[in-house]
N, C-alpha and C positions, 0 to 999 in steps of 0.2 A: 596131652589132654585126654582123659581117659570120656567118653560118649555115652558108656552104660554107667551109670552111678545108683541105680534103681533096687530093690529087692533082687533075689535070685529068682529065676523063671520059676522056681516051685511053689515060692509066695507071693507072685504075680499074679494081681485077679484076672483074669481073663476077659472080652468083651462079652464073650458071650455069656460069662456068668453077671455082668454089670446088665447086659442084655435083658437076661433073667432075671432079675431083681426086679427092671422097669416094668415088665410085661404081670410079677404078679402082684408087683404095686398096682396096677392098674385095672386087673384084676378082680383086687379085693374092694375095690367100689371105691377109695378114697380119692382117686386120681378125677371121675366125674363130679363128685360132693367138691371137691378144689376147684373143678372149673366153674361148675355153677357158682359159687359161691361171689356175691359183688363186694366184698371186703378185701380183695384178693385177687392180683395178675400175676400171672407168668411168664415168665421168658425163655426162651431156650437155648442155653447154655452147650458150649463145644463138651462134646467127649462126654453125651448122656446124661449129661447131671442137670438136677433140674433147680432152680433159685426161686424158691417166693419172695415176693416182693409185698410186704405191706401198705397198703395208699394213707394208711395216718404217718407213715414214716416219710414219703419220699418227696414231703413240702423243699427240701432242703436239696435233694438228688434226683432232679427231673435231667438234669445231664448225664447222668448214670443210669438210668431206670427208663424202659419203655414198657408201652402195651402193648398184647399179639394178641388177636383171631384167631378162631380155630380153623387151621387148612391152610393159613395165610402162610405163604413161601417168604424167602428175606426180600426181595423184589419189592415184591406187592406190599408188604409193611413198610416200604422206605417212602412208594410214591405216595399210600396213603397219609404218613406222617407230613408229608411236605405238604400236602390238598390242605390237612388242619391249620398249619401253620401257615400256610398261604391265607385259608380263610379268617385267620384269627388278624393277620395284618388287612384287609381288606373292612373288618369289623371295625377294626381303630381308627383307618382312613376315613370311613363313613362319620365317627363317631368325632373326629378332630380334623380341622383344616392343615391334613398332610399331604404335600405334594409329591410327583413319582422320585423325585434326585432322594427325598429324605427317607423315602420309603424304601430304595435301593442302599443307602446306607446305611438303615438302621438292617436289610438285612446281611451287610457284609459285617455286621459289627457283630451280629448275635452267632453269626458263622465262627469267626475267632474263636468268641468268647467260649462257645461249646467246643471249640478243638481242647484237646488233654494236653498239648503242650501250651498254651496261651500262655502269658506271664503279662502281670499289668507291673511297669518301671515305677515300684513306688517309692526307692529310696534318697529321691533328693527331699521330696516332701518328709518320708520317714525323718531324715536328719532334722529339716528347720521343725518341725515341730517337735521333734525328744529334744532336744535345744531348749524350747519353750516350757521344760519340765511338763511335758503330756503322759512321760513313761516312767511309770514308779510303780514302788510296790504297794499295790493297795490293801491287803492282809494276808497276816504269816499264821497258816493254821496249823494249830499243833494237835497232837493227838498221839503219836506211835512214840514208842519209848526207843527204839533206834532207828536209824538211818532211814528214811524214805527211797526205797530204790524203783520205785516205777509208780507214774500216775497214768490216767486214761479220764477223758472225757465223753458222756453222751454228745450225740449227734446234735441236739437240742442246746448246749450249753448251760444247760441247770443242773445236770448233775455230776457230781468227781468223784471217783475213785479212787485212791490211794494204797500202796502194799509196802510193806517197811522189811527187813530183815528180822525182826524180830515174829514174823508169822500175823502181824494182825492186817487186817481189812476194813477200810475205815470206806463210808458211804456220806458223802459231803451234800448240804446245799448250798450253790454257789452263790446266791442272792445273800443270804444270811451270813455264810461261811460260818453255819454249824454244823455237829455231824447230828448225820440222820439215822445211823447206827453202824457197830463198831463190830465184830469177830475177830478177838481176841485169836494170839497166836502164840508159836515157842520157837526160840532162835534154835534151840539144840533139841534133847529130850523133853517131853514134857512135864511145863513145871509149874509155878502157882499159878499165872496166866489160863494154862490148859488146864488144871482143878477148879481152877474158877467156871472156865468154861462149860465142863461136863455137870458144874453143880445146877450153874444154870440152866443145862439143859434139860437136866431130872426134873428140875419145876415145870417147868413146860411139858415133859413126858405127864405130868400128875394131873398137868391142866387141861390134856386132850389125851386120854389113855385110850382111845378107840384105835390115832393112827398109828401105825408101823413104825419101825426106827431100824432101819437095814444097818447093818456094821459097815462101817468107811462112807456112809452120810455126815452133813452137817452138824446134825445132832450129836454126833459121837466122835467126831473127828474133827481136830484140830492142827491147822497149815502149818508145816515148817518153814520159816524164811520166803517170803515171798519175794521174788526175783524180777518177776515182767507182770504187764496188765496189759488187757488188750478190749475195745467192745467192739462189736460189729457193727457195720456199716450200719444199718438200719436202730441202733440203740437198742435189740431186743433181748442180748446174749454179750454176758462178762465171764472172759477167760483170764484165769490165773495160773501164774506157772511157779513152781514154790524147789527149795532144794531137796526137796524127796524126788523128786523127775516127774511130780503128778499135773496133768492139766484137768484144774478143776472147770466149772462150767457151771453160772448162775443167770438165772431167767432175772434181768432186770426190772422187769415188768412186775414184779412181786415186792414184798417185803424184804430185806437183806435175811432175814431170821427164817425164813422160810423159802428163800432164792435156789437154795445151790440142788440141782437138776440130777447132773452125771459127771463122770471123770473118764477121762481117756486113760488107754495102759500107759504105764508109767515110760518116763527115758527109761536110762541105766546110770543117769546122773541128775545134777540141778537143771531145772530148765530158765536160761539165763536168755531167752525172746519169744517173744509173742507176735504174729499180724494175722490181723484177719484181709482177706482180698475183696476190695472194690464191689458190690452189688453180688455179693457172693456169699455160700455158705462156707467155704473154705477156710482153713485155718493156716497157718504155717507156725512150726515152732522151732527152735533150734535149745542144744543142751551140750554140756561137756561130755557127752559119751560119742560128738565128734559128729553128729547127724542131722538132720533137719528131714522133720518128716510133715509131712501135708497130711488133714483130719477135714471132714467133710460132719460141721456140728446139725446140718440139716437132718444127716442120714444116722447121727451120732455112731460114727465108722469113721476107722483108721483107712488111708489112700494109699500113700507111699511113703516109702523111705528112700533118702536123699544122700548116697554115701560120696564122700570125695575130699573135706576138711581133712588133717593127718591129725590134729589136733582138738582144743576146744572150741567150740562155735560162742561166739561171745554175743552173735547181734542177726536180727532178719528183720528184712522190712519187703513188703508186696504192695500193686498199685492195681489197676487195672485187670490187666492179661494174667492169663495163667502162668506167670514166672515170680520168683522172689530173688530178692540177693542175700545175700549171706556175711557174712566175714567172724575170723577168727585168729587164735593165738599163731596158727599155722604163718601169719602173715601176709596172709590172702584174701580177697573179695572175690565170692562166685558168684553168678548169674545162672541158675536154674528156669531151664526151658524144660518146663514139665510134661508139656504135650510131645515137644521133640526128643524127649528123654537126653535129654544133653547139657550141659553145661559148659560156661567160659571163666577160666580162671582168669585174673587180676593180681599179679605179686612183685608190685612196687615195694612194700615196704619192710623194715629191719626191725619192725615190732610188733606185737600184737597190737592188731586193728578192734578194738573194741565198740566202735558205735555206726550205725549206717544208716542212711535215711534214702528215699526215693524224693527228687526232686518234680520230676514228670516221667513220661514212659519211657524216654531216649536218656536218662541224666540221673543220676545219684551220687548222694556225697559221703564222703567217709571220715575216721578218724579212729588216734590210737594212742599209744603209750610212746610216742615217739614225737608227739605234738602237733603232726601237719594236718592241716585240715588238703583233702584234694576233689576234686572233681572229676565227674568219669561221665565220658561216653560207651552205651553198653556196647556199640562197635568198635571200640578203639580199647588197644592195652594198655597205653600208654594213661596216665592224667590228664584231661586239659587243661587243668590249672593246680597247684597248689600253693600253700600257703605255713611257712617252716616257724615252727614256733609261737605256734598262733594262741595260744597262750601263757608266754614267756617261760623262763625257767627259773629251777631253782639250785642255789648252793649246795653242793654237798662235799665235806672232807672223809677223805683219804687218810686215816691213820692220823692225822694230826699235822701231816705235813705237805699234801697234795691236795690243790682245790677243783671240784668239776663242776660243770652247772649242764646239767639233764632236764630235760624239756619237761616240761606240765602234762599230764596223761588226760587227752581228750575223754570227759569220759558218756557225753550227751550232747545231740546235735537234733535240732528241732528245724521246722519247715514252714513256712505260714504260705497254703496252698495257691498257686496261681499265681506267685509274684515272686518276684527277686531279693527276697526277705529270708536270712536264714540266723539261726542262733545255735550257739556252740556252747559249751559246759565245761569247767575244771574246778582245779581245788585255787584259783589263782586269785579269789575275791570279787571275780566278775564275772557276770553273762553276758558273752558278746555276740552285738549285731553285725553282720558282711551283708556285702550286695554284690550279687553273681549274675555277674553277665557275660551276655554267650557272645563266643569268639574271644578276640581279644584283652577284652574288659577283665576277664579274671575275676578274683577274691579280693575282697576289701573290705575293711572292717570300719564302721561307719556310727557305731555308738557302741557305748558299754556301759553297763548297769552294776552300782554294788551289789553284792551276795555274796554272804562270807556261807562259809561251807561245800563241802562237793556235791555240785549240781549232777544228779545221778538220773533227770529226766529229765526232758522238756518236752510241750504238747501248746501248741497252739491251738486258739476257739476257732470253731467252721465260719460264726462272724466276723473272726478278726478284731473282738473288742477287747480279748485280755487272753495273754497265754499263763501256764503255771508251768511251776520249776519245784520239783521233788528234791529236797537240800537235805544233805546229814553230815554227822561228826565225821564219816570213813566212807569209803567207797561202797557204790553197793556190790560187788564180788569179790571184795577183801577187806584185812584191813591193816593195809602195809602201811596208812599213814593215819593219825586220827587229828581232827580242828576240833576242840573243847573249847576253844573259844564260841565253835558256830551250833545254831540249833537246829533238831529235826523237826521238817516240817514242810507246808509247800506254801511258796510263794505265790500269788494270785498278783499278776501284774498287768498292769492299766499300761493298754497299746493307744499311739496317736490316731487318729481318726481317718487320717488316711489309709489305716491297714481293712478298715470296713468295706466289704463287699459290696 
């Protein structure tokens, strides 16, 4: 296991230039205008970096998100939050005939419920009621002319995003499940798609000739193949990762037509994952030039680079803490400890591992071209459980006169936060439900849903009232197989009512 996996020391920023940054941020007066300001808290964040936190955003992440004082040590923040929350149960006692037993229990329940690993058992209920026909699909939005290979939802649940291979970007409202607007893209070279595009954007130059139009802006540039989507915790900032290695970066808060902000330097290949981290500006991306590099969209600044894959990086996900994992062609799941500058390899498997998801902060599940769905403790090398075939296989002849049957290539695994609910993707006609329980319980597959096409996403709502499934003719990173029978597009599917929060 190699420990240093980082840039070389000469492109290593130093602390005391990250030091230097803070002092003339603060300096130049913006850092006092921030604190004053009542629309706006701060937190402070390991290793100098600082997170804003919006309060019209964090209706939904009070479990994520606190307030700080200024002066206030971590100490004195812990006991003042518990004096609030002490007073706010005392408030409800007054205000409702609650006795001390129920008062002690409501706060060993609210204790759980804010641990990161909590998990609510809702799969027996999950079954009787998708039994009851509660899970179906309740609209297939179309729009991209190939493959959907990555969707993302806001924080809110009203609005989607969608990116196909063919370079467009479609902007969804989920109530209607119409688009709210579209940027057009080219799978290769640019072609009538992207003349289209640049036509339209001359009218628009004609209709506001005061502003500017920088070269390699929206106006003038159009995405090759888009690969991953990703938006940030707070719903303020959507990143796109496209087969030119570029991360673009669009302010949601705006019009799609007028959104796209800044771009990061490019990989040296497609960028094939997106995450953003937990109550943070941090980005993490991973590309086939074999790396996964960390981007700070706050400071709009590159962090680190993440060498140690031998091969292509196919998938990254982040939770919490400043760590992501990884996986790729290599056959490997890493665990990057970014503050400890170190890494843990994982290489169980005989194929390329294509999709990886975080379950909670101890637990992530993976999956690959070899069909096993598995489950991983990030201290342990081993699997805790897997699951061989977990989307059957299929025939294939040998010359005409030898038969093999090769397993289904996992190619999407989704999460519905807080609970024992997971969903898995292939090209097999189904999207399937497991329920994972810790210890001995394992993986088990517990419903399954038609869908014809290769399920190349999946993203669960923060309600829990409906997830979506980005479906296309062919894979979204090749197209060694193509379903002309199935169409592109994304699923919007109605969950049982037990998955609601």
């Amino acid at each position: 296991m190699n420990d240093s996996f980082f840039l070389p020391d000469v492109l290593k920023t130093s602390s005391k230039k990250k030091n230097k940054n803070f002092e003339d941020f603060e300096k130049s007066g913006n850092f006092n205008s921030y604190i004053e300001s009542d629309d706006e808290t701060f937190e402070s964040a390991t290793n100098d970096r600082l997170t804003i936190h919006s309060n019209n955003q964090t209706n939904n992440y009070n479990f994520f998100t606190t307030e700080i004082l200024n002066n206030e040590t971590a100490d004195e923040k812990r006991v003042r939050l518990a004096k609030k929350y002490l007073d706010q149960l005392k408030a409800e006692k007054e205000d409702s005939d609650v006795d001390d037993e129920q008062l002690s229990k409501r706060i060993i329940t609210d204790q759980k419920k804010s641990s990161l690993n909590y998990v609510r058992y809702i799969s027996k209920e999950f079954v009787e009621q998708a039994n009851d026909s509660s899970i179906f699909i309740e609209k297939l939005m179309r729009g991209h002319k190939s493959a959907v290979s990555s969707v993302a939802l806001t924080p809110d649940d009203c609005i989607m995003f969608s990116g196909s291979k063919d370079g467009s970007l479609i902007k969804w409202d989920l109530e209607t499940g119409k688009k709210l607007f579209m940027l057009p893209g080219t799978r290769g070279s640019l072609g009538r798609s992207g003349a289209r595009f640049r036509k339209h954007q001359r009218k628009l130059k004609k209709k506001q000739p005061n502003e500017k139009i920088k070269k390699g802006k929206l106006l003038v540039n159009v995405q090759k193949g888009i690969l991953s989507l990703a938006v940030r915790w707070d719903g303020s900032i959507l990143a796109t990762g496209s087969q030119d290695g570029v991360i673009r970066i669009y302010d949601v808060r705006k019009p799609i037509a007028e959104a796209y902000s800044y771009e990061f330097p490019p990989h040296s290949g497609p960028v094939t994952g997106l995450a953003f981290r937990h109550s943070s500006p941090e980005l993490f991306s991973c590309s086939t030039d074999r790396t996964v590099k960390l981007w700070n969209t706050e400071e709009q600044a590159f962090v680190e680079t993440m060498y140690g894959h031998t091969s292509e990086v196919m998938g990254v996900d982040c939770f919490l803490k400043e760590r992501a994992i990884s996986c790729g062609r290599d056959m490997t799941c890493r665990l990057w400890k970014v503050l400890e500058e170190s890494q843990l390899v994982f290489n169980p498997a005989d194929a390329s591992i294509d999709a990886i998801k975080y379950l909670n902060e101890d637990h992530f599940i993976s999956g690959g071209e070899d069909g096993i769905l598995r489950v991983w403790n990030s201290q342990k090398r081993k699997p805790l459980c897997e699951v061989k075939n977990a989307h059957g296989s299929v025939k294939v002849n040998l010359d005409n006169i030898s038969e093999i049957y090769n397993p289904r290539w996992i190619s999407s695994i989704g999460h519905l936060i807080k609970t024992d609910i997971i969903a898995s993707g292939s090209n097999d006609g189904f999207l399937r439900f497991w329920r994972y329980k810790q210890g001995f319980g394992g993986l088990k597959q517990i419903y399954q849903l038609n869908v014809d096409g290769f399920i190349n996403s999946i993203n669960f709502s923060n309600s829990g009232k409906f997830m979506i499934a980005g479906i296309g003719t062919e894979h979204r990173l090749g197209r060694w197989s193509t379903m002309r029978e199935a169409k592109n597009g994304i699923a919007l599917i109605k969950l049982p009512n037990c998955c609601l929060k």
